[in-house]
C-alpha positions in Angstrom: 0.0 0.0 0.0 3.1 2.5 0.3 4.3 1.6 -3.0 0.5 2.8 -4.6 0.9 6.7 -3.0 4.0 7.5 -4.8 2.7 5.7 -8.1 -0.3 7.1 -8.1 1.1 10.8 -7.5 3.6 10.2 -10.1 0.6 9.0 -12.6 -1.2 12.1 -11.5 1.7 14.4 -12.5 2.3 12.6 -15.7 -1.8 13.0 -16.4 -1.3 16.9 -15.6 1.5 17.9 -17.7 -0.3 16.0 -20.6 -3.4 17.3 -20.0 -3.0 20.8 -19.3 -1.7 22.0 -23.1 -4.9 20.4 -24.1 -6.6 22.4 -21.7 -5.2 25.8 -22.7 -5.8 24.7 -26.6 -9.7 23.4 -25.7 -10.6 27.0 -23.9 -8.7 29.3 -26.8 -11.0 27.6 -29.4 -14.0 27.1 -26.8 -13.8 31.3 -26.2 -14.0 31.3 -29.6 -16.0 28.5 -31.1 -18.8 28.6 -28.4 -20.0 32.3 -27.6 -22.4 33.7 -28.8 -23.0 35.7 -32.1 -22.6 39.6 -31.6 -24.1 42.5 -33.4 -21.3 42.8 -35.7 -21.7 39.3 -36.6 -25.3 40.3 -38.2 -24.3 41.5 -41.7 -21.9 38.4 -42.1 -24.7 36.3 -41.0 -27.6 38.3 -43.5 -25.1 37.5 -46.4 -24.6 34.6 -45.8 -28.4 34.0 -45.8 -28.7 36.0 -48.9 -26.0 33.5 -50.7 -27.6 30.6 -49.2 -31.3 31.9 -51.1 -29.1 33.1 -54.4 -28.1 29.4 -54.6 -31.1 28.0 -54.2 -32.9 30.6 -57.0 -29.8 30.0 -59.6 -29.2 26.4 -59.2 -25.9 27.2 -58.4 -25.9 24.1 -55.7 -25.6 21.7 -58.6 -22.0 22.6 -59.3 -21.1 21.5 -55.9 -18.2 19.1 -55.7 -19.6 15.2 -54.0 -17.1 16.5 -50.7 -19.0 19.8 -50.2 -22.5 18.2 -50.6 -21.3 15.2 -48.1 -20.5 18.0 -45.6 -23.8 20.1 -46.2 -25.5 17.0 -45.7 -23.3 16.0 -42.2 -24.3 19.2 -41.4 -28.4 19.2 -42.2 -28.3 15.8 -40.3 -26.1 16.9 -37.2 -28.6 20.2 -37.1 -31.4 18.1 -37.4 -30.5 15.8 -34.9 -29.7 18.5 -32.0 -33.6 20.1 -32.3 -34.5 16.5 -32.2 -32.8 15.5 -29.2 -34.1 19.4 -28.0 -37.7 18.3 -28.8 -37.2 14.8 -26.7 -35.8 17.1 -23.4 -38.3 19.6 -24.2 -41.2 17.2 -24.0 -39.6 14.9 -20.9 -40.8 12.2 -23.0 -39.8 10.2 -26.8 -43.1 9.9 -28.3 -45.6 12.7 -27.1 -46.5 15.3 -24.6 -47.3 14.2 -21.3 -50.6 16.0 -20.4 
């Protein structure tokens, strides 16, 4: 049982010198990645509407290449799939409305 202490504080050390670069890389992309948008992320977001609409008017969609249109669709389904599991914890229940 002596012999576990020091091993275990030597694993422990080992885990936080590993771990903590990871850290520090996780939160830099996390402050970025995960807040939320800001007023002077608006007009980027508008165009980016307008594009998506100008696409879908001029057909322009159909000269994607097969990786772009797997990633749109990863995409759809990975939306889709959050507002899904959203609905199921909105509800409290997988088929209906309790009442």
């Amino acid at each position: 049982m002596s012999k576990l202490v020091p091993l275990v504080m030597t694993g422990a050390k080992k885990a936080y010198t590993v771990a903590k670069p990871e850290a520090i890389r996780f939160m830099r992309y996390a402050k970025v990645e995960l807040s939320p948008p800001t007023l002077g992320d608006l007009p980027a977001i508008r165009q980016g509407f307008g594009k998506l609409i100008h696409a879908a008017k001029s057909g322009s969609y159909k000269n994607l290449t097969v990786r772009e249109a797997w990633l749109n669709t990863l995409v759809f389904i990975e939306v889709w799939c959050w507002f899904f599991i959203g609905e199921v914890l909105g509800k409290r229940h997988i088929v209906g409305y309790k009442v």
